[in-house]
C-alpha positions, 0 to 999 in steps of 0.5 A, a space after each residue: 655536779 650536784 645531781 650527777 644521775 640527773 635525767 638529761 632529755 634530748 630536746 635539752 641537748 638539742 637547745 645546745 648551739 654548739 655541735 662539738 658540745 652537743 656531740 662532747 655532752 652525747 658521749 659523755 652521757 653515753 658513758 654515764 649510762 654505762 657505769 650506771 648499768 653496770 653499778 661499778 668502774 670495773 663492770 663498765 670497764 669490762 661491758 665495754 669490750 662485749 661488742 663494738 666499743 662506743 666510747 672515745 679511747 680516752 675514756 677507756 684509759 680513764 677508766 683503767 687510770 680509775 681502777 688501778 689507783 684503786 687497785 694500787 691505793 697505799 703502795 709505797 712502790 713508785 716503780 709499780 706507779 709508774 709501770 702502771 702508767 703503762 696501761 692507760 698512757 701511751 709510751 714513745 719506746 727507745 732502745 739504746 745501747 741494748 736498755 730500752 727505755 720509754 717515756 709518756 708520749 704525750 710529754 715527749 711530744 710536748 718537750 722534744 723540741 728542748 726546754 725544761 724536759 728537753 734532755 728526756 725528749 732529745 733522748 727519747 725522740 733522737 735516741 742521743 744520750 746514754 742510760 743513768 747520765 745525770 741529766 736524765 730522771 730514769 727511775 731507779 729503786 735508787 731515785 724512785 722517791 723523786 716520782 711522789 711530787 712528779 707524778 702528775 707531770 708523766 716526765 719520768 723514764 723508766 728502763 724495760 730491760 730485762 733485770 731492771 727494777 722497773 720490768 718487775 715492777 710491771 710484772 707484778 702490776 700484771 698479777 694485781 690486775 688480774 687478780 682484782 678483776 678475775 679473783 685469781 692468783 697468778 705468777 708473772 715473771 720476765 723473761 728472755 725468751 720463750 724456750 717452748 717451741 710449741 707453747 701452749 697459750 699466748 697474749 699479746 699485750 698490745 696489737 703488735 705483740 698479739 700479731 708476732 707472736 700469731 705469726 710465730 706460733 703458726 710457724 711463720 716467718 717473723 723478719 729480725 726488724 719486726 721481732 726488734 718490735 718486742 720488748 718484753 716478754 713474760 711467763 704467767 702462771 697460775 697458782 691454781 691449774 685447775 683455773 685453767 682450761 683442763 687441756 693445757 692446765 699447768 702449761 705457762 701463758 706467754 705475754 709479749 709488750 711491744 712497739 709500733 713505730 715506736 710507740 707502746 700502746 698497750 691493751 690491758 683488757 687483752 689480759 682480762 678477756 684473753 687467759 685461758 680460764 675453766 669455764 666450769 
């Protein structure tokens, strides 16, 4: 800690007897030389995804945990807090009554079984209960202030559902992302469904989301089960057209969030390396 750019030679980590250790301590450094290569949290963040990633997953979403609490530092929306636990924690998804709901899934997994959090797990994981009962924390701009002294516990719900609080406020964790790292301005907005039949440019923001609506730009087949898979969709624009690529410049880009068995695992670099910008 004291010499955190500290040369460590491989005879040093040879003398190591532990091999999880060993392993644990190559890949750490292996991220190391990364954000020292590329002088920031962001370049590293972005050099990953110029070939094949080498790093464990973790410390992908750690790093996108690092940046958006700098991107986010001083709001005083817990909504937007929240939501952007989105990009760096995975969520179990429930829709229930027509309200989709999500949960961080590692404290599903740890409370589902029933005890201080067990009524978020029993609802989450068997789908019982309905949205806004008392003994449910699902954020509200009402109750958002509850999210201060929680937010390292991730045992806070939030509603996707189209007109919620909460689907705002990730929409407008999408514009700020894209504006830290890309410089660029954009518009993000929810909506129910796309009206253009031949729209011009999509993202999907998880792999789920990117496969369906491939599928459905190519005119295929998408049975109802799948589709129930998306639970968000969202119209991107930009203020500036000419930022785009000259043959669809003013047209809107498509996002889609979606679940897989359940489970939202988003990829927030699919906005950073997939928008149709003008390379000139």
């Amino acid at each position: 800690m004291a010499e955190p750019r500290l040369r460590i030679a491989e005879n040093q980590l040879e003398s190591l007897e532990d091999k999880d250790a060993k392993h644990n301590y190559r890949l750490l450094l292996r991220l190391r030389e990364r954000l020292l290569q590329a002088g920031t949290v962001e370049g590293a963040y972005m050099a990953l995804f110029k070939g094949a990633i080498d790093v464990p997953p973790m410390f992908v979403d750690q790093l996108a945990h690092v940046i958006l609490r700098n991107v986010l530092d001083g709001t005083e929306d817990a909504l937007r807090l929240r939501a952007a636990e989105l990009f760096w924690r995975e969520q179990k998804a429930t829709i229930r009554d027509g309200h989709v709901l999500l949960a961080d899934l590692e404290t599903v997994a740890m409370h589902a079984s029933g005890n201080r959090y067990g009524s978020v797990g029993r609802l989450i994981v068997e789908a019982q209960g309905e949205l806004g009962a008392a003994e449910l924390d699902v954020l509200e701009r009402a109750n958002a202030g509850l999210y201060w002294s929680r937010e390292s516990k991730h045992d806070t719900v939030v509603s996707l559902t189209y007109g919620r609080p909460a689907l705002d406020a990730f929409a407008r964790v999408i514009e700020l992302w894209v504006s830290h790292f890309l410089d660029l301005s954009v518009k993000v907005k929810p909506i129910r469904q796309i009206e253009e039949a031949r729209w011009a440019w999509h993202i999907g923001l998880d792999a789920e989301s990117t496969a369906i609506l491939n599928e459905l730009w190519a005119g295929s087949e998408v049975d109802a089960g799948r589709m129930r898979n998306i639970l968000a969709l969202f119209a991107l624009r930009f203020d500036e057209p000419a930022a785009m690529r000259p043959d669809i410049a003013g047209r809107t880009v498509y996002l889609a969030l979606s679940a897989e068995d359940g489970v939202v695992r988003m990829k927030p670099q699919n906005l950073l390396l997939n928008l149709p910008l003008n390379e000139a």
